[in-house]
N, C-alpha and C positions, 0 to 999 in steps of 0.2 A: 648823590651824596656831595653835591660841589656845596650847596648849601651848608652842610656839617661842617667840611674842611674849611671853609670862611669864616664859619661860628669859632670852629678852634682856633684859628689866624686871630681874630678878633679878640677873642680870651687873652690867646697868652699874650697878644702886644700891649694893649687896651688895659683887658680886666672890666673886672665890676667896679660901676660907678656907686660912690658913696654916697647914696640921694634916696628923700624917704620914697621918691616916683620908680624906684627901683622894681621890675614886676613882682619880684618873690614880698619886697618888704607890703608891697599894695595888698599882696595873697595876703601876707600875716594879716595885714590890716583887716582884712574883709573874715580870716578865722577869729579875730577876737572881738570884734562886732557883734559876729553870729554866737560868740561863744555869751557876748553877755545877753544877747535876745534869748538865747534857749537854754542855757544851764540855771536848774533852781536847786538850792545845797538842798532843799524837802522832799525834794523826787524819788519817789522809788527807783532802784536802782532797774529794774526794765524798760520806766520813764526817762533814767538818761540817756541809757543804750539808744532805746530810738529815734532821741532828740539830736542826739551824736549822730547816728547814722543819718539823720533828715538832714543835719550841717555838711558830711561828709559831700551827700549828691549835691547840696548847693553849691559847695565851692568847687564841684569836678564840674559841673555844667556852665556854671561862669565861665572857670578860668575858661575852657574848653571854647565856649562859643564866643568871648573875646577872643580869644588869638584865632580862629577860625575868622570873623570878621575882621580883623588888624588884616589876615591874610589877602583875603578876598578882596578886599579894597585894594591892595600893594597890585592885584592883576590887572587895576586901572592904569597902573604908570603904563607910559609907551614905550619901554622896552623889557628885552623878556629879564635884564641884569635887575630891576624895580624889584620884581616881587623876589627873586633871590637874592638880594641884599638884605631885603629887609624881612626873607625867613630868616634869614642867618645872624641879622641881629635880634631878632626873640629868640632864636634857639640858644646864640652864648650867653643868652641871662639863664639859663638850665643847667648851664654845663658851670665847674669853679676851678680848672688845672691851676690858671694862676695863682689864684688864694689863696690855694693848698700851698701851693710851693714859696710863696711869700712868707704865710705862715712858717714855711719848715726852714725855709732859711734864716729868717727873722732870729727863731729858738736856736738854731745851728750857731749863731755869730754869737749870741749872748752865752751860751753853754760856754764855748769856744774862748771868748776874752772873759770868763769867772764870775758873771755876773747872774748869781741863781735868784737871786731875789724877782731882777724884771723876765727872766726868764720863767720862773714861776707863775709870775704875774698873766702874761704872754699865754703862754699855753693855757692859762686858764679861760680865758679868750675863746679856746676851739675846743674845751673838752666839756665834758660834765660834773668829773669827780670833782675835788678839793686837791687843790695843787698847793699850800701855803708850806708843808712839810715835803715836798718831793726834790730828792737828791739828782744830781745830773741826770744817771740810770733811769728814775723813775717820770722826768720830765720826756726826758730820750723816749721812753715805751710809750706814754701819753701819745707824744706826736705823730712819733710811727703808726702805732694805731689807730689815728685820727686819719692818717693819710692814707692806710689802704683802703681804712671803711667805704673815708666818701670818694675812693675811686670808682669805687662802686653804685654808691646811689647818688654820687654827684657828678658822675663823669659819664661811664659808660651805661649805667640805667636809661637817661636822656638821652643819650644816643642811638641806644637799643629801640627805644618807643618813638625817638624818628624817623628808624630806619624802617619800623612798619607801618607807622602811621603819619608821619608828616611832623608839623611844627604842633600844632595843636594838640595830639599826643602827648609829644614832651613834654607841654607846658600842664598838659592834664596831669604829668605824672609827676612836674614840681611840684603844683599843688599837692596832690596826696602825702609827697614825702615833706615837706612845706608841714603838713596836716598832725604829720607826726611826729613831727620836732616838737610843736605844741602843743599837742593834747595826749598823746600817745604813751602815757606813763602810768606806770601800775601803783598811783599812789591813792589815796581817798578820793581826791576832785574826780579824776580820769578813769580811774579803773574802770568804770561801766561809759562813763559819757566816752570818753577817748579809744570804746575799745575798737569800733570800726573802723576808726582811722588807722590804730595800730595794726589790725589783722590785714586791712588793707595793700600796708607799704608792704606788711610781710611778703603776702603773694606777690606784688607788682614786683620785687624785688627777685624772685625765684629764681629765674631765668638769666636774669644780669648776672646777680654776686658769682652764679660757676661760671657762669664766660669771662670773667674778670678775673677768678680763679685760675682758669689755665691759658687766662692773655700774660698773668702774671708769670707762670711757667715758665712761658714763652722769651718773655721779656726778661727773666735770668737767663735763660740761654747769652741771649742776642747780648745780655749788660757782661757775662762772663761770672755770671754770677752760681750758685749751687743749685742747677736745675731739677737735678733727680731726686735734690732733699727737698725741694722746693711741693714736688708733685707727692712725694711720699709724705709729708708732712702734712698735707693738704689733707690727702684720704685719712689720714690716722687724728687728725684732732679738729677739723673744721666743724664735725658734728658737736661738738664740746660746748663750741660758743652759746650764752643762753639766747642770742638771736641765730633765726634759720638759717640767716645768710650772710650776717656778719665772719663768720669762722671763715667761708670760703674767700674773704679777701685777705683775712687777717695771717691766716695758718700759713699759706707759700712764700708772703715776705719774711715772715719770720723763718720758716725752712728757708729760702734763698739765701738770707744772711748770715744764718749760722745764729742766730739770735733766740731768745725765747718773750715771747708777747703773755698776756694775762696776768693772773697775781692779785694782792690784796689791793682793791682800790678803796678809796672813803669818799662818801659822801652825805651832806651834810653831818660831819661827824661821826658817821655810823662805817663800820667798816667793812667790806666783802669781799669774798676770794669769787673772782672768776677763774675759769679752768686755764691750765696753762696751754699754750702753742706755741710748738716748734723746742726743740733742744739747746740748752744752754751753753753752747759750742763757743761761743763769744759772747763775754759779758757788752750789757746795752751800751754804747757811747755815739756820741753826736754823730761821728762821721754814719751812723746806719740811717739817721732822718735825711741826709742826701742820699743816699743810694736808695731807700723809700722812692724820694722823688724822682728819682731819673727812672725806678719801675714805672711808677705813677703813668706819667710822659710817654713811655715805651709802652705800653699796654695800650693807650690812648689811641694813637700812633698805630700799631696792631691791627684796633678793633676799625679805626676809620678807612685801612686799606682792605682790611678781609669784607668789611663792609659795603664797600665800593664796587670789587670782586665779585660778590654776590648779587649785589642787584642789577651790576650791570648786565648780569645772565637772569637774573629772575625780576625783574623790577617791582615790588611789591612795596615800595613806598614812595616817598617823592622828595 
């Protein structure tokens, strides 16, 4: 796990560099290539579905056997620090601690000095709804919600799939979720071409979103934060979320804070109630998008030493 611990080192000092050579932005590139070689709008829709799934295996076998070769060369260097330097720099292109928390600060100071406009703006940035109408409160829920999600499939997922399978793993499983950022939506284009992708992240995602669920637990404890609502809140509304596994991040920070996450969001103009999480003990305000982040952090932190702990007794990854 020294690997991991250096990818995280490397995140939170470093960060993502803002370069289109970026791996994830190259992944996009190589999903919307493929999307214009195999998406016909005249297809029947069993013809998307399979055209979609034929994209899906292209770009898991790519990415997959690029960063397996990036790898394999690195055991060329002459030392054994060569090819763990340079897993641990593919692996912090997987992982986003930083961005998140840039993110949340960035929103936190503009909330903070009264300035909703570019904070609107801002958050619009990491979310999906329509932020041009959203009051501190509902900027505030955006963020937080953005921050447990992708602790989940941006943080500890990639962690997860390197703690069983190495670097190539992770990178197989940025791609998939990569996959379905971009195609993975239940509108006219996507519904059928995008749906393997989407069912995809679902499963890959199974196993992460509850480990992160009660890393979050964990990390109310340790923050001092509402541990027992945190876990009770979990059990009672995580199934709510209309994703499988988004609830399981979303439901304990908002039980930990005393907060309530869901509600009507809009997007492009049309409007939807997703179900609510957690109790409205505390109405939403900025200071909860840092205490977010320091769970964020804290779970991360968590998972890399239970992580460590484990393989050092079962070593089943590398």
């Amino acid at each position: 796990m020294l690997t991991a611990i250096l990818a995280f080192f490397v995140d939170s000092v470093i960060g993502d560099p803002h370069t289109k050579f970026h791996p994830v932005a190259l992944m996009g590139r190589l999903i919307a290539f493929l999307e214009r070689l195999l998406y016909r709008e005249n297809d029947s829709d069993g013809r998307k579905f399979t055209v979609g799934a034929v994209l899906v295996l292209l770009v898991l076998f790519i990415s997959y056997m690029v960063a397996a070769s990036i790898l394999s060369l690195s055991y060329r260097i002459p030392t054994v620090w060569g090819s763990i330097l340079v897993g641990a720099g593919m692996l912090s292109f997987t992982i986003s601690p930083k961005s998140l928390a840039q993110a949340g600060r960035g929103i936190y100071a503009l909330l903070i000095a009264g300035k909703l406009a570019e904070a609107r703006e801002k958050v619009g940035w990491i979310v999906g709804r329509d932020t041009k109408d959203l009051d501190a409160a509902g900027i505030s829920r955006a963020t937080i919600e953005t921050i447990a999600e992708n602790t989940s499939d941006g943080i500890i997922a990639p962690l997860f799939f390197f703690a069983i399978g190495g670097v190539p793993l992770a990178v197989l499983y940025r791609a998939a979720n990569t996959m379905d950022s971009m195609i993975g939506y239940k509108n006219d284009r996507y519904r059928c071409f995008g749906c393997a992708a989407a069912h995809l992240d679902d499963v890959l995602n199974l196993i992460p979103a509850r480990m992160t669920g009660l890393l979050f637990v964990l990390s109310a404890w340790i923050l001092g934060f509402d541990y027992r609502h945190a876990f009770r809140i979990m059990g009672r509304d995580a199934a709510k979320h209309p994703s499988p596994n988004g609830g399981y991040a979303e439901a304990p920070v908002a039980g930990a804070l005393h907060i309530r996450l869901g509600g009507v969001n809009s997007y492009f103009g049309k409007k939807t109630f997703r179900a609510y999480m957690g109790d409205a003990i505390e109405k939403i305000a900025p200071r909860h998008i840092m205490e977010a982040t320091r769970m964020m952090y804290t779970a991360t932190v968590l998972f890399l030493i239970f992580a460590y702990i484990i393989l050092k007794a079962v070593p089943i990854g590398q």
